[in-house]
Every structure is written in C-alpha cells, then in structure tokens.
ROFI-916339 format. One record per atom (N, C-alpha, C): y, x, z; residue in one letter. Coordinates in steps of 0.2 Angstrom, whole numbers, padded with zeros to 4 digits, always signed. Layout:
REM residues N
YXZa...
This chain:
REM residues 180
-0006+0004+0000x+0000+0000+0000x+0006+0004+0000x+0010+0002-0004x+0017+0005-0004x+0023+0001+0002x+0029+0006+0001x+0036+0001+0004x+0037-0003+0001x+0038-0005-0005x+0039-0011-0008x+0036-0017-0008x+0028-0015-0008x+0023-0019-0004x+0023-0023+0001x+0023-0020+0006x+0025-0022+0013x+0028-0024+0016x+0037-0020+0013x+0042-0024+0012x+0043-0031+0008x+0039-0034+0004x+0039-0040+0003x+0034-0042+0005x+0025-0041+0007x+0024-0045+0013x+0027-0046+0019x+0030-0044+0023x+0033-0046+0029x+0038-0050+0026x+0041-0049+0020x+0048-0054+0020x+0045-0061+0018x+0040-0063+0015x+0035-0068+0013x+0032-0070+0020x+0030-0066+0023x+0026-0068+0028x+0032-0073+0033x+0036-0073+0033x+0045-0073+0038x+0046-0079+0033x+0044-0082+0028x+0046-0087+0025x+0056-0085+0022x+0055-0079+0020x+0060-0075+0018x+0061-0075+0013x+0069-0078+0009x+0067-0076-0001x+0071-0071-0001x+0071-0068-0008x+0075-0063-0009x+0082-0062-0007x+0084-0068-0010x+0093-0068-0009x+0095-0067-0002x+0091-0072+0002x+0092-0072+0009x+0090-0064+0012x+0086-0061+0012x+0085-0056+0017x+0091-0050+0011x+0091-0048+0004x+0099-0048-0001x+0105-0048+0005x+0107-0053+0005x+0113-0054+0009x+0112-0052+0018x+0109-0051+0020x+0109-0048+0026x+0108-0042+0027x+0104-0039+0021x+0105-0033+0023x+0113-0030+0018x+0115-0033+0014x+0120-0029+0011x+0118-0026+0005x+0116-0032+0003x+0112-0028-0005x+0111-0032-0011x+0110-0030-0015x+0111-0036-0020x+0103-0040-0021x+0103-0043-0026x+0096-0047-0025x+0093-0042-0031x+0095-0041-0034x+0091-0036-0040x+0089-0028-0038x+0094-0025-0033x+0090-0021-0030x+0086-0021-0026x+0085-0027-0021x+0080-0031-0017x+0074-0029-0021x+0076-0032-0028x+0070-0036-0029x+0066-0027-0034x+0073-0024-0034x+0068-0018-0038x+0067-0014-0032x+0068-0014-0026x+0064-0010-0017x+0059-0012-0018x+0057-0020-0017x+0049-0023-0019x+0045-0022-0024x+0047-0019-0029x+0043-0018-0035x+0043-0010-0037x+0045-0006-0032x+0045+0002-0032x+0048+0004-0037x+0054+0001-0041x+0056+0002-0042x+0062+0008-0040x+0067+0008-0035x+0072+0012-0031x+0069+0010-0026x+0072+0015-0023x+0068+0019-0014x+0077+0016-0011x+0077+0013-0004x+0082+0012-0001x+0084+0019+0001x+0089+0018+0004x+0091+0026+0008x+0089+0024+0016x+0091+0029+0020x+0088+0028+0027x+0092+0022+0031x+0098+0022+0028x+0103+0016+0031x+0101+0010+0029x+0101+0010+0022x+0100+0003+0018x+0092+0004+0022x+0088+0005+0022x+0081+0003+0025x+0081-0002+0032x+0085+0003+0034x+0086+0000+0044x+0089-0007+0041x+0093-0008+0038x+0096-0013+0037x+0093-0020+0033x+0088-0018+0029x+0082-0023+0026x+0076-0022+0029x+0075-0017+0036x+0068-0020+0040x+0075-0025+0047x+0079-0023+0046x+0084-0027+0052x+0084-0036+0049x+0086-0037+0043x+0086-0041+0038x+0078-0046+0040x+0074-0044+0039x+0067-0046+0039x+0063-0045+0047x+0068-0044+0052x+0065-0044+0058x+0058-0038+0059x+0058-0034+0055x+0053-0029+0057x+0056-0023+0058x+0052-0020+0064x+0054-0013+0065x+0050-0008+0060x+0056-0003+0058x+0055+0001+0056x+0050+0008+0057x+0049+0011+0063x+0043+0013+0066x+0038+0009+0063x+0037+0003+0065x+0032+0000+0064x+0027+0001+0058x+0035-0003+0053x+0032-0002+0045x+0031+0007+0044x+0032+0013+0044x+0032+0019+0044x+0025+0019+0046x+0026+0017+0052x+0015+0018+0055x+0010+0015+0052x+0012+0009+0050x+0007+0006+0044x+0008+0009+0036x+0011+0011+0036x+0012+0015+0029x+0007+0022+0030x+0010+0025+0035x+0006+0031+0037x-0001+0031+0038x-0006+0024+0040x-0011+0024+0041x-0017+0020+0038x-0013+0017+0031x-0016+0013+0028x-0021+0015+0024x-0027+0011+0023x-0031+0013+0020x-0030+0015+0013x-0035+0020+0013x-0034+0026+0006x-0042+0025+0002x-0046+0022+0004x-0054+0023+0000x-0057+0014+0002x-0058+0013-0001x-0061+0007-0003x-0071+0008-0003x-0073+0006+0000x-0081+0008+0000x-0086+0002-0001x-0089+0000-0005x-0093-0005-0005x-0100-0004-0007x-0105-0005-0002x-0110-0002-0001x-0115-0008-0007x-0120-0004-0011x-0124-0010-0015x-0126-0016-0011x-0129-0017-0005x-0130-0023-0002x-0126-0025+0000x-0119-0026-0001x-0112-0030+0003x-0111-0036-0004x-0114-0033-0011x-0111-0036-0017x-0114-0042-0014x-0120-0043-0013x-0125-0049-0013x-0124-0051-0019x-0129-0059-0021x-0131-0061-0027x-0124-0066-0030x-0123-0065-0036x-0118-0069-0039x-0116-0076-0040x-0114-0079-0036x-0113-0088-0034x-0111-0090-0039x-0115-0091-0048x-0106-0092-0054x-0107-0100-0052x-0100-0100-0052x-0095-0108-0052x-0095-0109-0059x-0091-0116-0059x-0094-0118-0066x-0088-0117-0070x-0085-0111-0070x-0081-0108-0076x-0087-0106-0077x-0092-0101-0076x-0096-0097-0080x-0097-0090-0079x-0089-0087-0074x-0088-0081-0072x-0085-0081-0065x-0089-0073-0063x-0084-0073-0054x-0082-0066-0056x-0077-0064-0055x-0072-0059-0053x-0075-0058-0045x-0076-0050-0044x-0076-0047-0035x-0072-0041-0037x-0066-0041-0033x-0062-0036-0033x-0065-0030-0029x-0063-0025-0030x-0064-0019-0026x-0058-0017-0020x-0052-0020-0021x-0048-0020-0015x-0042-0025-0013x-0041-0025-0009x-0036-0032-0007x-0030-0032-0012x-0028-0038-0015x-0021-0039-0017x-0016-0033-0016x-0014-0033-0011x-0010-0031-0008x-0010-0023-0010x-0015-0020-0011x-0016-0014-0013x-0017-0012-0019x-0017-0015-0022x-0016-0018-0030x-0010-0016-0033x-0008-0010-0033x-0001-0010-0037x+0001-0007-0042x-0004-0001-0044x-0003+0001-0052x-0010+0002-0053x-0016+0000-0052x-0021+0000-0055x-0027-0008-0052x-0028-0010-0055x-0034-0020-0051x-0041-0016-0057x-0046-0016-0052x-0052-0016-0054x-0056-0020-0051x-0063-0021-0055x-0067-0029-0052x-0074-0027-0056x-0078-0032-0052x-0085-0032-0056x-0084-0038-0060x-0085-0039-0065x-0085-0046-0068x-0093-0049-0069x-0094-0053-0067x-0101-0059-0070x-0099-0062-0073x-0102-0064-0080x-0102-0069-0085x-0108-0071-0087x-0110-0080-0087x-0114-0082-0087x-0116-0081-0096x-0121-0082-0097x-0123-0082-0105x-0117-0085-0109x-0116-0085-0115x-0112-0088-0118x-0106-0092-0117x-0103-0087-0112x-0096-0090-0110x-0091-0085-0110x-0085-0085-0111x-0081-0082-0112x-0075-0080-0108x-0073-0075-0108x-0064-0072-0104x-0060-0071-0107x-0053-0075-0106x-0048-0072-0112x-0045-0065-0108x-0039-0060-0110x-0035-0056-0108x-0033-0058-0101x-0032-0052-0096x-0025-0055-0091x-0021-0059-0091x-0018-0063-0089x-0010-0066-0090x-0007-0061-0088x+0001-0062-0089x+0006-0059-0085x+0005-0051-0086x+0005-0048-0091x+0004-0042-0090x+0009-0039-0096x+0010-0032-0094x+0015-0028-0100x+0012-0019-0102x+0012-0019-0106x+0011-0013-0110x-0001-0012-0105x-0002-0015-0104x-0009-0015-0099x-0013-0010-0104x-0016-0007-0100x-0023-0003-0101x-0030-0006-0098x-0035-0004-0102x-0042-0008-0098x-0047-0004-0101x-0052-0003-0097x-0058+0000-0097x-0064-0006-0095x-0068-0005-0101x-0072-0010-0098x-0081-0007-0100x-0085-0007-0093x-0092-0003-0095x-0098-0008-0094x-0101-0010-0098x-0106-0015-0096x-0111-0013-0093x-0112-0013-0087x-0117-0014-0083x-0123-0016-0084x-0125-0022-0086x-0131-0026-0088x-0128-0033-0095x-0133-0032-0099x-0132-0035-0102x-0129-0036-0108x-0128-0040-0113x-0121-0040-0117x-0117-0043-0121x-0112-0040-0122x-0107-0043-0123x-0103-0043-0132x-0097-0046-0133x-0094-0045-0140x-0087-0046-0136x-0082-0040-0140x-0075-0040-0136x-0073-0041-0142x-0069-0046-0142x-0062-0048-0148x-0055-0045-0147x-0055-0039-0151x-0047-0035-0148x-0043-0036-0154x-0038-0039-0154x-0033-0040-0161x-0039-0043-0166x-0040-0039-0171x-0043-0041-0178x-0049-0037-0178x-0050-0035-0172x-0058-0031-0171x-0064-0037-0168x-0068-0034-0170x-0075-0038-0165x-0079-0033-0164x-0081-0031-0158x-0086-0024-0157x-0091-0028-0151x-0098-0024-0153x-0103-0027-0150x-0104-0023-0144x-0107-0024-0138x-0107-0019-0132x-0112-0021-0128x-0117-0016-0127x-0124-0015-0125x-0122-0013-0116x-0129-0014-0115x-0127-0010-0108x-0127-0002-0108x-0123+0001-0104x-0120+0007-0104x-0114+0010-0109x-0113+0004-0112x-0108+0003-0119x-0100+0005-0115x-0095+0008-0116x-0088+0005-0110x-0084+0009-0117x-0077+0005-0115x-0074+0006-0121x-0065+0006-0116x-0062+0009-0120x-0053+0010-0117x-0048+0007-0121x-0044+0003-0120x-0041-0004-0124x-0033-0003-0120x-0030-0005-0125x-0022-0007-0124x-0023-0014-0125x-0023-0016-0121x-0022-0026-0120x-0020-0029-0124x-0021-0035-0129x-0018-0036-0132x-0019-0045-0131x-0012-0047-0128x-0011-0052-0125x-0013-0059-0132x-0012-0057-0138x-0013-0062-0143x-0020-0064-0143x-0024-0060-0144x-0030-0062-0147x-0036-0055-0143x-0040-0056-0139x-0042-0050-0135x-0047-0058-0130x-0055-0057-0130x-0059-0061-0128x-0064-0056-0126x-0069-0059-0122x-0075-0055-0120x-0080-0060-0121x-0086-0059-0123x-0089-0066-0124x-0098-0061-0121x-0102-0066-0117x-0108-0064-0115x-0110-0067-0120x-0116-0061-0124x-0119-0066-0130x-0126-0063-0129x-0128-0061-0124x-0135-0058-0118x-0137-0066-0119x-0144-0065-0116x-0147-0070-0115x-0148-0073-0107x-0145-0066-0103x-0143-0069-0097x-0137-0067-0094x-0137-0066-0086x-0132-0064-0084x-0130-0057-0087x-0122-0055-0089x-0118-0049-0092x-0113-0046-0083x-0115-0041-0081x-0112-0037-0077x-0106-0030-0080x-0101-0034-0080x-0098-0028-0081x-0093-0025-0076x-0091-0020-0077x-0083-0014-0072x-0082-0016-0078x-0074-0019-0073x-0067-0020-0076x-0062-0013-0074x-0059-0010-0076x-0052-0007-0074x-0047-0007-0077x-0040-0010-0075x-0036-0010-0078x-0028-0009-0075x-0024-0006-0079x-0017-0005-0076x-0015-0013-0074x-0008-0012-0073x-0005-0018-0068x+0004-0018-0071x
C-alpha cells in the first residue's frame, strides 16, 4: 500500500469526499485528488494538514506504511475447489484491493464455452495471460490465437475487441497479470 492509498482509505472510511477533506486541509481538489492517485507527494506541512483534515494521526499512517505487508503467500490448499456462479467464471485475486495499485493479478476459472471480455476502465493496460489447464482462444484486435496449456502470451489491452473464450471441453485455469 502506498500514501495515496491509505490516504483515501481513511478519508472514505470517515465518510469524507474530496472537496471536503480539499478545503480543510488548504488544497485544491485536484491536488487532493492527484496525493490519492500517487500522483504528487504532499510536503511535510501539507501532509499534517490532510491527515489533520481526515482526523488521522500521522505517526499512525507512517507505522502502517512502514509495516505493511510486502509478499502475498498462497499455499495450493488455501485455493480449494472452484464454486463457478452462473456467469461461467470466478476471478481469485492474489491480493487485497487496496494493494492493488500498479500491477492486479488473479487466477481465472472459466467454465467450458463461455467467455471474458477485456477490463473496463483501463488505460494504455498490459496483460499476461498463461494457461494453466485447459483451453482457450484470445480475440485481440483482428487476431484470434489458440492457447494450449502452458501456452502464455504478453498483450497491450485492447479495449475494442479483446475476448478469452474456453473452448476446452472442461474447466480452463488460467494466471492473469495485468498493469492498472
């Protein structure tokens, strides 16, 4: 987890909007909003003044920063077996939200013959995708490429036209990785 991070969980957790915690501490909202998003680092003053703003002690957030966890560990039996819903697929992240901030990776399960479109919400994205079990056909732009297990391939995200389709006869396990 970053300052940015953190600093907008606490201000979310406080039922806090931009503007509001913005004008308290003496700052604009577009700065605010680029502190949140790691964009600009406040200075030592402005900080006191947007953890003063947000009711959190500064120490505090410092200690949490300092101690955050760094490795994510997930032992083969934690995964247990795959409960698919009736999209077809389940997504298991490898780390909380929160910690998510320039790289989100996930195991995907997709049922036989169903399909994932791209991310939403995403800009300039990279992705890696290796199939574990099973397989697949990736629709990237005007491409269609077939993918075996042990098959992984490196993509620029293409928000128009970009599918994953299980075309296995059963469950398709693949590692997702992707930028943010």
């Amino acid at each position: 987890m970053n300052l940015g991070t953190l600093l907008r969980r606490y201000r979310k957790e406080r039922g806090l909007t931009l503007k509001a915690v913005a004008e308290r501490a003496g700052v604009s909202e577009g700065f605010m909003s680029q502190v949140e998003n790691n964009v600009k680092s406040p200075s030592v003053e402005t900080l006191f003044n947007i953890c003063d703003a947000i009711e959190v002690d500064v120490g505090e957030l410092r200690n949490e920063l300092k101690h955050q966890e760094r490795l994510f560990l997930i032992r083969k039996g934690e995964w247990g077996d795959a409960d698919m819903p009736h999209t077809g697929f389940e997504t298991r992240r490898f780390c909380p939200p929160e910690e998510r901030t320039v790289l989100d990776s996930a195991l995907l399960f997709l049922s036989a013959d169903r399909a994932i479109p791209v991310r939403k919400n995403i800009k300039n994205g990279q992705e890696i995708l290796c199939v574990l079990k099973g397989a697949l056909e990736l629709e990237h732009g005007d491409r269609t490429i077939r993918m075996n297990e042990g098959d992984a391939v490196h993509i620029w995200s293409d928000l128009e036209n970009q599918t994953i389709t299980n075309i296995g006869g059963g469950l398709a396990i693949v590692m997702w990785v992707g930028t943010l």
